[in-house]
Phi, psi and omega in degrees: 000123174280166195259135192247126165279138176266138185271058180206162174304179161252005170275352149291322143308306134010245130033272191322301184303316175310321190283323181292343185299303185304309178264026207248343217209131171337303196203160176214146203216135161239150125339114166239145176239347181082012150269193223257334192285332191285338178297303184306297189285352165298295166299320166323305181290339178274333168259018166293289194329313203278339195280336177282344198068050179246025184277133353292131161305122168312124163233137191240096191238097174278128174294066159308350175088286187286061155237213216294126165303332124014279191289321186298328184336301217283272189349292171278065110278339208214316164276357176277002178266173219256296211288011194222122170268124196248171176249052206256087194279104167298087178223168195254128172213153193277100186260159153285126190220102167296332199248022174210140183265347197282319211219068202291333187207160187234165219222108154270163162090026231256162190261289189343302149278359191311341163255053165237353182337162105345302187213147149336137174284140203288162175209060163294158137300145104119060122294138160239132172205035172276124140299350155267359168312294174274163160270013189237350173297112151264149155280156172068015159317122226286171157321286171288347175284313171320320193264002170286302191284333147322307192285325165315318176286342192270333182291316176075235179280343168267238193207086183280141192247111161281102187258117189250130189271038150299149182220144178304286187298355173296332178187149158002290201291320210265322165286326183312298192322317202269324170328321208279158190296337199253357168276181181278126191238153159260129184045042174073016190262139179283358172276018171242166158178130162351176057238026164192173182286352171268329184255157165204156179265170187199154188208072190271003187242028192270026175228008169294153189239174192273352157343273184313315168317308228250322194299321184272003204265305189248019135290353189225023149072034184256169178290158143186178196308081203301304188353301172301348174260339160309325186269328144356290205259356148277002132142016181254159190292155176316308205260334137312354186259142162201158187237323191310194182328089187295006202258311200294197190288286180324287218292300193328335177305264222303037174255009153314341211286324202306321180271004167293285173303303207233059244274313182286341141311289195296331159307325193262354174272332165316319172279001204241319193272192082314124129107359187315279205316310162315296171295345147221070136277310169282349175286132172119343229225164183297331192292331183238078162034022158241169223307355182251148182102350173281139174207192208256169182273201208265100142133027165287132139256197168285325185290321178309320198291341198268324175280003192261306183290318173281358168274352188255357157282157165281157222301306172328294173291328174292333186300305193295309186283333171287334167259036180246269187348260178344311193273350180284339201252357189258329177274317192299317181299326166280294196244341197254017172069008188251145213243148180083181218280136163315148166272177153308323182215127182234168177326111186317287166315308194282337166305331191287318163273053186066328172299002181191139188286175174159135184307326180319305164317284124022221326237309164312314176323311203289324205298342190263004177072035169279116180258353177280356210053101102294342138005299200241019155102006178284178167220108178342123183262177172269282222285078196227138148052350161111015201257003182251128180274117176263358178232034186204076184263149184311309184316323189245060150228175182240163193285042159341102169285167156314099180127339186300145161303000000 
């Protein structure tokens, strides 16, 4: 899709959509993470709110526990002001662990461990870490169910606006959100999206470049995260730093940085994550699988090598990558038109877009710790690991408003 330019700043652009949010919507919540883009949209949305007189704002700050002391600083700096209602939620959820084959995903907040916690559990205003606080609430709940089901209980009988500091140029996955054709828009704009008739997301800085971010950050004297200056002066570039869930697929290149900036944090995330350590010594690197330097050992093929790396996982995970696999070689064999035995190896381009199977993939999936395979074009299910409520479907759960008995 091509990009149509405005005859305006986007920081006026900006500006302009919060106000339309504001008069479009019950309530508005923005999504905080304590980085630079949710940092940015926050301070945007607090100075619409003060000029609507719509103060205290609603903030939504999920606590993963293992990160930066640092990203908490920033947090309480920013949920401790009086204009601000937070949300700042300690519950056990279900994370993504890129750096482990033992353990694909970890529990922060987990009871189980608490005394390997990270951190104290916080005793901010507005933490929650009663598990019985929501009614929608389960353990050990994914991430993304969680904050779906958040925003529901927060719409109650109306109609809420989720403001999420996503930006178009951060990644692939992040412009298709605002681009894609098939979603539900409010009123044509494309920077919403639908995801019930109670909820819709906003995206109001998602045409911003990370320029802009740092530019309106330091012409106008706002707090943020010092984290970035740290990674600053360990040598990465403006568009390398990231801070959310340093565990993850995306996130794990930069978690070397972590036993650098916070040597006293990161002892205790050692003891905490399966595999931190590892992963950073090796992200980035041939051992979890990118590409350079890599090849098959000596008397191998690619097919040999993929059934060879999936007997050394464990059951659970090898179980997960053997039916992603049957269904990546059963479409291509059904729908995707290729005819005879997968090869080992197909056209590097076309491979890189995706366009043609070959065990080399397969095989590359495993060594990079992908357990969703999006390598190979899935997308992450609920029925994994006991993490799918099967008797708590949207329909049969119930509606709370906030503050309600």
């Amino acid at each position: 899709m091509a990009k149509i330019y405005l005859d305006k700043n986007v920081y006026d652009a900006a500006l302009e959509r919060i106000h339309f949010i504001f008069d479009e919507f019950d309530d508005v919540c923005v999504t905080f993470s304590g980085g630079k883009d949710s940092s940015d949209l926050l301070h945007l949305t607090l100075q619409v709110a003060r000029m609507r007189n719509r103060l205290p704002l609603k903030v939504m700050f999920i606590d993963l526990e293992a990160q930066y002391r640092m990203t908490i600083d920033h947090v309480e700096e920013m949920l401790s002001r009086d204009e601000i209602t937070p949300y700042w939620i300690c519950l056990p959820l279900n994370l993504r662990n890129a750096v482990s084959v033992f353990e694909p995903h970890w529990c922060c907040w987990d009871p189980k461990r608490r005394e390997d916690w990270v951190r104290p559990m916080p005793e901010n205003r507005g933490v929650i870490s009663d598990s019985g606080f929501f009614p929608f609430y389960w353990h050990r709940m994914e991430f993304e169910e969680f904050t779906r089901e958040f925003a529901h209980w927060l719409a109650g009988e109306g109609k809420v606006a989720i403001l999420v500091g996503i930006r178009a140029d951060e990644s692939h996955h992040r412009y298709r959100t605002i681009v894609g054709y098939r979603k539900s828009r409010h009123k044509n704009r494309g920077w919403t999206t639908w995801l019930s008739p109670q909820v819709c997301n906003a995206y109001p800085i998602y045409d911003w470049r990370v320029e802009d971010v740092w530019a309106y950050i330091g012409k106008n004297g706002l707090p943020y995260n010092k984290l970035y200056d740290h990674m600053y002066l360990s040598g990465m570039t403006l568009h390398e730093m990231r801070i959310c869930q340093p565990y993850g697929d995306d996130q794990r290149k930069s978690l070397d940085m972590f036993h650098r900036i916070e040597p006293n944090t990161w002892s205790k995330v050692v003891n905490r994550v399966a595999g931190a350590n590892y992963g950073s010594i090796y992200s980035g690197q041939k051992m979890l699988g990118y590409r350079r330097g890599i090849g098959l050992p000596d008397g191998h093929t690619w097919q040999s090598y993929t059934k060879l790396l999936l007997e050394t996982l464990p059951e659970s995970s090898r179980l997960q990558y053997q039916e992603k696999f049957a269904t990546f070689i059963n479409w291509w064999r059904t729908q995707g038109g290729w005819q005879g035995d997968i090869p080992d190896v197909s056209d590097p381009k076309m491979e890189a877009a995706k366009k043609a199977p070959s065990w080399r993939r397969m095989a590359m999936c495993i060594l990079k710790n992908d357990f969703w395979c999006r390598s190979l074009s899935f997308a992450q299910t609920k029925k994994r690991y006991g993490n799918y409520h099967p008797t708590l479907n949207r329909r049969e759960r119930t509606r709370v408003k906030p503050g309600a008995n």
